[in-house]
Every structure is written in structure tokens, then in C-alpha cells.
C-alpha positions, 0 to 999 in steps of 0.5 A, a space after each residue: 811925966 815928960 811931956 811935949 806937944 806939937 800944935 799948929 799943923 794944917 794944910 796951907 796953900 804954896 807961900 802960906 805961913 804957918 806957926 807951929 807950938 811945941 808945949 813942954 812939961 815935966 822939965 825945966 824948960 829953961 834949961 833946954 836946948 830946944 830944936 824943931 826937926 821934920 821928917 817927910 815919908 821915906 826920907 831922913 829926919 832933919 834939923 830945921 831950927 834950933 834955939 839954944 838956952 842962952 836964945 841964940 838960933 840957928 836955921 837949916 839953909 832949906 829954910 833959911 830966910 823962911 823960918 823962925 824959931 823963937 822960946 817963951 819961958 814963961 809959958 814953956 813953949 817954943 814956937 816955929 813960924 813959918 813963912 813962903 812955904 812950899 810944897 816940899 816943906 811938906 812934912 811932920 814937924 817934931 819938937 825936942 828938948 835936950 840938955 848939953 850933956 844928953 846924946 838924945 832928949 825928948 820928942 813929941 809927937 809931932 804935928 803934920 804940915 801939908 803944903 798944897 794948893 
């Protein structure tokens, strides 16, 4: 059974910091491209930040400079830390995983984020 799990949401003041964890089983983790994606309500999913298997990153410009996304194979986990939030940062946060050859991965079920003071 595959399985992921968001953690780490909360309510966090405006400029706050936050890390998310995306715990994954059922998979060989170390070979997932692993990417965290939010969605507010009424609005498009988007990609946040992205961590290939060979650990190179990238970030969405919204975030850029306020985000990063890290893996530990070990422990098949990937994290998401979160700094200078604001309030538009509000949202559910998704963790997937997704090979190279596969249109759509996996999803959790994500973890909510609130930002406001």
C-alpha cells in the first residue's frame, strides 16, 4: 500500500516559519521525484518546490528565496521549510511522488497551512 503523509501544518503568525514533512511508504522513495504543490480554496493547484532523485531543486518564483525543499532517503521523507510566510501562503500543502515515466504519482493528503495574525 502506498502511502503519503503530510505533517507539520498549523496556524503561524505573518513572517512565521513552518516545516512541512511528507512521510512515504509502499514505494522506493529513492527513486521518486519528489514535489510539494498547495492549493487555497477557489484557486488552481500549484507547484511549490521540487526535488529531483539526483537532489536538484527547484522552487516557484512566489516562493522563491522563502522555501526550501529538501529529502532524507533514509528515513523517506521529504521536508519543506518555510520561512517569511505570509498571509497569501495560506493553503493546503500536498506532497507527491512520481517517477520520470508516470503522467501522475502519488498524493497524500495533505496538511493545512494558515497564515494570520
Amino acid at each position: 500500500q502506498v502511502q503519503l503523509v503530510e505533517s507539520g501544518g498549523g496556524l503561524v503568525q505573518p513572517g512565521g516559519s513552518l516545516r512541512l514533512s511528507c512521510a512515504a511508504s509502499g514505494i522506493i522513495f529513492r527513486n521518486y521525484n519528489m514535489k510539494w504543490y498547495r492549493q487555497a480554496p477557489g484557486k488552481q493547484r500549484e507547484l511549490v518546490a521540487s526535488i529531483r532523485i539526483g537532489f536538484d531543486t527547484t522552487y516557484a518564483d512566489s516562493m522563491k528565496g522563502r522555501v526550501t525543499i529538501s529529502r532524507d532517503n533514509a528515513k523517506n521523507t521529504v521536508y519543506l521549510q518555510m520561512s517569511s510566510l505570509k498571509p497569501e501562503d495560506t493553503a493546503v500543502y500536498y506532497c507527491n511522488a512520481r517517477t520520470q515515466i508516470q503522467a501522475i504519482g502519488y498524493w497524500g493528503q495533505g496538511t493545512q497551512v494558515t497564515v494570520s495574525s
